[in-house]
C-alpha positions in Angstrom: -99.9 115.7 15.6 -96.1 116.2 14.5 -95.8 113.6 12.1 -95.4 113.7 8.2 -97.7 115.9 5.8 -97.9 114.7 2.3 -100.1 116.7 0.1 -100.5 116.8 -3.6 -101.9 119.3 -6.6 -102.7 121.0 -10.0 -101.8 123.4 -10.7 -102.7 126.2 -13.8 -102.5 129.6 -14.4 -99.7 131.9 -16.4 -96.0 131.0 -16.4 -95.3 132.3 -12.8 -97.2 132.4 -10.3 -97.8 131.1 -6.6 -99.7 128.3 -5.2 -101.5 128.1 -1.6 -101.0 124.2 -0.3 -104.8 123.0 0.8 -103.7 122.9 4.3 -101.1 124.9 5.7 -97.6 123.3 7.2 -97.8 123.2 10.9 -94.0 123.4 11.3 -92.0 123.4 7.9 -92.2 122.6 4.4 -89.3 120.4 3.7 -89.6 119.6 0.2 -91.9 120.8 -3.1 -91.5 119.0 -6.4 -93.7 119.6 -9.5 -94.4 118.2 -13.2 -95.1 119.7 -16.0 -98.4 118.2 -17.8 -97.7 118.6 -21.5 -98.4 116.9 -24.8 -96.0 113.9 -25.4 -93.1 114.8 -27.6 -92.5 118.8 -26.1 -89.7 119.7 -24.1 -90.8 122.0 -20.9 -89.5 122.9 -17.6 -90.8 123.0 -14.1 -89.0 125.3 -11.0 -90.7 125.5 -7.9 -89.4 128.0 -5.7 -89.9 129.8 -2.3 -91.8 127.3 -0.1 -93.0 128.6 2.9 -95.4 126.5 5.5 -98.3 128.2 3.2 -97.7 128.1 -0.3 -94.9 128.2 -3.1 -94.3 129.4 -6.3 -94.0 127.6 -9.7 -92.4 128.7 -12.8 -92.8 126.9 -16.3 -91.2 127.2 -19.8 -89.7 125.9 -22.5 -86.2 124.8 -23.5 -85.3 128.3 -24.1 -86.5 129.5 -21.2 -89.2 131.2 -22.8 -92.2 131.5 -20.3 -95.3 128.8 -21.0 -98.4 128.5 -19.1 -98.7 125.1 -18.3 -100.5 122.9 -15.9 -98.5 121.8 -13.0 -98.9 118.6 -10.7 -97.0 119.2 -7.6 -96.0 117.2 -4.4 -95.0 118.8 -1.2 -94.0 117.3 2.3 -93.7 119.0 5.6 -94.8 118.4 9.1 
């Protein structure tokens, strides 16, 4: 009870769109960080955004900020 919450994910769908942690933050989210899962050699980005105790939302692209749907592996902690 009260202590640290580490929970991880993958994440797919289109360029923007929100993802519901497994188990919902008692207290707080504290941090969200996520990678993108390309082929070697491609340049894409990764912004997760809005965390809230339940879930968070991911945006991906390329270098010219031009929306991609790619898969996401994520890593949030809370308590």
């Amino acid at each position: 009870p009260n202590g640290l919450i580490i929970q991880w994910g993958f994440s797919t769908g289109a360029s923007s769109r929100t993802v519901t942690f497994p188990i919902a933050f008692p207290n707080e989210c504290l941090n969200v960080s996520g990678n993108v899962y390309a082929s070697v050699g491609t340049f894409q980005t990764c912004s997760c955004r809005n965390a809230t105790n339940q879930n968070f939302g991911i945006q991906t692209g390329d270098v010219n900020n031009v929306g991609q749907a790619n898969p996401v592996k994520w890593t949030a902690i809370g308590y």
